[in-house]
C-alpha positions, 0 to 999 in steps of 0.5 A: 841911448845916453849914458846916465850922468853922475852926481859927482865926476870922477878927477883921475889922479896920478902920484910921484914917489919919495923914499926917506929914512927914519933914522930907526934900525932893528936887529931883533925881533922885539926891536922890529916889533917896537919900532913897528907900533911906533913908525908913521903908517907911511912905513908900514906901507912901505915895507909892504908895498915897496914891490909893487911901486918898483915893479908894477908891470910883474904879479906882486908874488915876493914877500913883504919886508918884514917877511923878507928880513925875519927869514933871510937875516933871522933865520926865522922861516916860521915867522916869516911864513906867518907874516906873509901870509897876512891877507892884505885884501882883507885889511882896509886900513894900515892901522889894522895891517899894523896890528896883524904884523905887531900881533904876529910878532908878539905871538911868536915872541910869546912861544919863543924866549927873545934869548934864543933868537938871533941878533942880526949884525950891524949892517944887517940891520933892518932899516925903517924907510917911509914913501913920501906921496906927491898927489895931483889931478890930471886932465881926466875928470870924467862923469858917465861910465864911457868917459870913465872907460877912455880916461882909465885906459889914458892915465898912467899905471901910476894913477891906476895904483893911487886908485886902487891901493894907496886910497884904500889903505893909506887913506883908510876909505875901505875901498878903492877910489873907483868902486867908491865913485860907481856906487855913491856917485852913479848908482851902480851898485854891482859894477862897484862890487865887481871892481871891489871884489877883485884881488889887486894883488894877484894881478900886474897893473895892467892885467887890473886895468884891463879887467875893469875896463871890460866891466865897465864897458859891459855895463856900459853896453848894458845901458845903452842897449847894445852889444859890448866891442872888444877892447883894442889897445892903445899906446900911452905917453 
């Protein structure tokens, strides 16, 4: 039996990457908390997800940035225990993973005078850098679930990030591309909720693809009457 087709095809996009200094340095923490309400969204995305673009075939363990420099420079381990442990799953803009780190600064700063922190020296200093994002298509625009299974296991571990992290927090939709796409464009509300429901940041990219090709191709057997196949794997360019 054919697969049901969607209202809308899916365009698989991939994206390249430019790092750029703002100019701005902190070496306090009032002064990483100022800087923080005031940088462009791309910054905080940054500094929280700069792991993840430089090391995506590795589990996304280390600390984010800010974390990092407050614990490391500072010497603030308490501080830098909160900051890291915001739940970034549960944050579905940057504007609001902004507010939780600007909170958690604010916070501490509150129960702790400013003039008993440490100032970090001149080359310590915490440097604000922002991610540039270059998006366009590639050849995959698919519209039923078996061709959205055959270009997911194509496309580069770049496109497979645009998809699941940058769309949901950069452009602030609340939820990754695919879980978007098979509900409002193919109906298949549990599958969406199934790829949605899974924790990005626990898993290497390819463990995600892996994970979500074998939803997909389930419900995929599920539609057509059949048994799911074992997946087999494939060479990419």
């Amino acid at each position: 039996m054919a697969l049901p087709q969607a209202r809308e095809p899916f365009q698989f996009c991939t994206r390249l990457s430019l790092q750029e200094a703002t100019g701005l340095a902190a070496r306090t923490i009032p002064q990483l908390l100022k800087y923080l309400r005031a940088v462009p969204g791309s910054v905080i995305y940054h500094h929280t997800h700069r792991f993840l673009q430089e090391h995506q075939y590795l589990t996304p363990e280390p600390p984010n940035d800010f974390a990092y420099w407050v614990t490391e420079v500072l010497g603030e381990k308490a501080l830098g225990e909160q900051l890291n442990s915001i739940d970034t799953v549960q944050l579905s803009s940057i504007r609001a993973l902004r507010e939780r780190l600007a909170q958690t600064l604010e916070l501490y700063l509150k129960a702790h005078p400013p003039t008993g922190l440490r100032r970090a020296r001149p080359e310590e200093a915490f440097h604000f850098i922002r991610t540039i994002s270059v998006i366009f298509p590639t050849p995959y625009r698919v519209s039923d679930l078996n061709g959205f299974a055959q270009a997911l296991e194509a496309v580069s571990i770049n496109s497979l990030y645009y998809h699941i992290f940058e769309s949901r927090l950069r452009l602030e939709r609340g939820k990754n591309d695919f879980s978007f796409w098979l509900e409002e464009a193919c109906a298949e509300a549990r599958l969406a909720r199934a790829v949605a429901s899974l924790d990005p940041y626990s898993h290497t990219m390819e463990e995600l693809r892996q994970t979500i090709l074998r939803l997909v191709r389930q419900r995929a057997a599920e539609l057509e009457g059949r048994c799911p196949s074992p997946s087999t794997p494939t060479n990419r360019s």
